[in-house]
N, C-alpha and C positions, 0 to 999 in steps of 0.2 A: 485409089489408095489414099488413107489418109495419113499424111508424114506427121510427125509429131512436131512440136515446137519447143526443144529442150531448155535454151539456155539463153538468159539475158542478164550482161552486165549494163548496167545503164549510164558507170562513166568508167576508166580504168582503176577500177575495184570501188564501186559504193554497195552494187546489191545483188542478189543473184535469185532468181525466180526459178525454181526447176519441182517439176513434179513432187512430192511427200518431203519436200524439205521446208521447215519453217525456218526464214533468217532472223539472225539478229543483228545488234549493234556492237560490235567491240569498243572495247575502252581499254586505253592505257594511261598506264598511272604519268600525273604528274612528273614524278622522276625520271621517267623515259622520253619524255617529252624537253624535258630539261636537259638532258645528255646529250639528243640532238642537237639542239639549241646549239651547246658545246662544241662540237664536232664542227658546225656550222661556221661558229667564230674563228676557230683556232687553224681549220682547214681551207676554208670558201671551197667545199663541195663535200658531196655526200654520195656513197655508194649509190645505184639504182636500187637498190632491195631498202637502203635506210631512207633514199628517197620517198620509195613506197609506203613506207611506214608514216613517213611524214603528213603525207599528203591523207591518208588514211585519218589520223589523229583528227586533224578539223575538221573531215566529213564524218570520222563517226562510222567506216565503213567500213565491210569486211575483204580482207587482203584478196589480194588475185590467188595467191597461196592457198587460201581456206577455201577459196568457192572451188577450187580444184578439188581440195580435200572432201567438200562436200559433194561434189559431182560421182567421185570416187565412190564414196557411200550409196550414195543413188543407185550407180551400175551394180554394186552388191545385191540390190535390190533385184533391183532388175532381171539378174543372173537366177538369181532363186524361182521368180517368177515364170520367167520364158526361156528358163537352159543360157549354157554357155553362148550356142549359135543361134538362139533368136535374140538375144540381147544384143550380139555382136551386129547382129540386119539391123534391130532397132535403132543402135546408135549409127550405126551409119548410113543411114537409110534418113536419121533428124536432120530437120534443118536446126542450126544452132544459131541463135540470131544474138549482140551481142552492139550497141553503142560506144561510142569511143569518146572521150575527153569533156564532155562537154561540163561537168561536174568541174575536176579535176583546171580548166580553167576560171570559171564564172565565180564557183564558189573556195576558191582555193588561191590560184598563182595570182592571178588580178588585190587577191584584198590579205594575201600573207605575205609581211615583206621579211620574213626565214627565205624566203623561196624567192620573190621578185628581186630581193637587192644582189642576189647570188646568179641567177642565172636568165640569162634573154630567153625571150621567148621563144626564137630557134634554139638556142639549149633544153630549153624546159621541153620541147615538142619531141626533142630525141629522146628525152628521158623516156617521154610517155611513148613512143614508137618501138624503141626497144623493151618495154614491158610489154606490149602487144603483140610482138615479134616471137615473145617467149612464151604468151601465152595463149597464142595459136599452134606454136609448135606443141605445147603440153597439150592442148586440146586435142591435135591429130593423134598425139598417141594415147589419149584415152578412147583412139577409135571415129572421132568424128573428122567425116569426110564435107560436108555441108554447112558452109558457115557462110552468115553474112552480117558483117557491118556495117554498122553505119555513121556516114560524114558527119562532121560538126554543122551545126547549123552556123546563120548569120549571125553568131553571138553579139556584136557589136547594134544587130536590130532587138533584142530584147526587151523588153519593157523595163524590167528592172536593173540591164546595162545601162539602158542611157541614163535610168536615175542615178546609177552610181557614177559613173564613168562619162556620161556625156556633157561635164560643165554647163548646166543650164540649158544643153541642145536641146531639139523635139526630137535629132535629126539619129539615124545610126550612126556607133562611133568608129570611126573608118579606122583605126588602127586595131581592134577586138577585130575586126571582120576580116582585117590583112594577115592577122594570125592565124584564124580557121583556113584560109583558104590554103595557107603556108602548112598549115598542119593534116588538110586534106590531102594536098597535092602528095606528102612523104604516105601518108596511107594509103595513097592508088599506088606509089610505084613500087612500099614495100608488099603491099599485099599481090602485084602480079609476080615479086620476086620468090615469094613465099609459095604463092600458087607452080609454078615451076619449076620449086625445088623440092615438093612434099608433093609424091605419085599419086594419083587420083581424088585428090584436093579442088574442090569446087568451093572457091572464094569470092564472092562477091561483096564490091564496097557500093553500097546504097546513097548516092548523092541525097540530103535533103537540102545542101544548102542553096542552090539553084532553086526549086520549086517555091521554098519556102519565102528565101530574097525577092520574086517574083509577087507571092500573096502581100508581102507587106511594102513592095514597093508601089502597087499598083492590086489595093485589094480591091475595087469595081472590077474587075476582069473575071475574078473569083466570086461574085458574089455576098462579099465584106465590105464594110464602109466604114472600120475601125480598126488599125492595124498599128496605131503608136501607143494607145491603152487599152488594158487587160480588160476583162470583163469582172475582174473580180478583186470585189473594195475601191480604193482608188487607182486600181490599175497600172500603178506605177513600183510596187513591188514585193506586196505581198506573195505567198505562196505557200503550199502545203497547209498547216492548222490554221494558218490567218485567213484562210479561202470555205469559209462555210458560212451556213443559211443567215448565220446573225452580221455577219460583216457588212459593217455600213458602205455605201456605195455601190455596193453589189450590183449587176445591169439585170433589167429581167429576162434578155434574147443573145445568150452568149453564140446563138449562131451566125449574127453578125459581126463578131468580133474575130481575129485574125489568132488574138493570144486568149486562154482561158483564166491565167496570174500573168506573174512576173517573167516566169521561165516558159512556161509551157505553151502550145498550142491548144486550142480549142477544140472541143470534138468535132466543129465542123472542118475544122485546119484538119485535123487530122486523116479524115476524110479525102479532102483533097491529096493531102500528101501519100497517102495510102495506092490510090490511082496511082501513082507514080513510080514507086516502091513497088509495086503489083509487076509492073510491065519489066520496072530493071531486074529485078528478082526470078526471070523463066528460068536463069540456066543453072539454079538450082532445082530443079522440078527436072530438068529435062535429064 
């Protein structure tokens, strides 16, 4: 049987990938952005929803709210297609896969100080855990039984962390890495509590930051013989448009490298980490 693959956010609210849906970029105006500001000064803190919005403005991303909305749209689809009850198998019959924070810190809480001078990084982690919390429950009740997220990586080993964040190191920055792992451990224990309190909820949270800590701490074991720069430009922290054919520096055999930019893994990384994912992943299948 083959299950479909509905849904992926790739940090708590930047993008959502779902069958006949084209996304886009939201933008809010200047003056919305400035009211926050406001709020921020006059209070030292902000709703989780005005939070959302916040962290939304600098990625440019669309809310957890709309990709629901948009989900929503979809299963209309859907419904038309395949009847009430074969939509309702289909979706919960999907696995709905679904990344948690990595955005949300790297390119957000680290480099906004709206957001850094207000709250630690164990505050900021609840923020984004309690937006998760809500938007797994909204998910169950549009029907999906099948979901799995996934850890934050070793954000402190990124190529473009240590440019920013590592004072001149080569080295990973061990405090970036003390928060992921901080931020890991609240979404194993809230997702088993979620899993136990939502009946026939199959939730799985996908470690990559193990495997991946693993490649770039000791990438000969893997196969890699480059694992503190990217394979693409100077490797130290380009990403997305500054990552094609014309960018000087570029390597010619990105399968030896551990990163493919700044943030990301390499197809051969991916690869590896896939294996991995593959095997924690049964007891959604089963």
């Amino acid at each position: 049987m083959e299950i479909p693959l509905f849904l992926h956010s790739s940090s708590l609210g930047t993008r959502l990938l779902m069958w006949g849906i084209t996304t886009i970029s939201t933008h809010l105006s200047n003056q919305t952005f400035h009211h926050m500001e406001e709020i921020l000064l006059l209070t030292g803190q902000l709703e989780d929803s005005a939070m959302e919005n916040l962290l939304q403005i600098s990625l440019r991303a669309i809310t957890l709210t709309q990709q629901l909305n948009y989900y929503r749209e979809y299963q209309a689809k859907l419904v038309n297609m395949a009847g009430n009850d074969g939509a309702s198998n289909i979706v919960s019959g999907a696995i709905h896969l679904l990344s948690a924070g990595s955005s949300d810190y790297i390119q957000n809480y680290y480099i906004n100080p709206l957001v850094n001078r207000i709250y630690t990084p164990d505050q900021f982690s609840d923020i984004l855990i309690r937006s998760y919390t809500t938007f797994i429950q909204n998910l169950y009740g549009l029907g999906a039984r099948r979901i799995g997220v996934r850890t934050l990586p070793p954000t402190g080993c990124l190529p473009a962390a240590i440019t920013l964040f590592g004072a001149g190191s080569n080295q990973c920055v061990a405090r970036l890495n003390q928060d992921a792992i901080a931020f890991n451990n609240k979404l194993n224990s809230t997702s088993l509590s979620l899993q136990d309190r939502l009946p026939g909820l199959k939730l799985v949270v996908f470690d990559i930051y193990q495997p991946l800590l693993d490649m770039v701490t000791t990438p000969s074991d893997n196969g890699f013989f480059e694992s503190r720069r990217a394979c693409c430009g100077t490797g130290t922290l380009e990403t997305s448009l500054l990552c094609n054919f014309r960018a000087l520096g570029t390597c010619s055999n990105a399968t030896s490298y551990v990163f493919w930019d700044g943030f990301h893994p390499s197809e051969a990384a991916n690869q590896v980490l896939a294996g991995d994912l593959l095997a924690q992943g049964v007891p959604l299948i089963s």
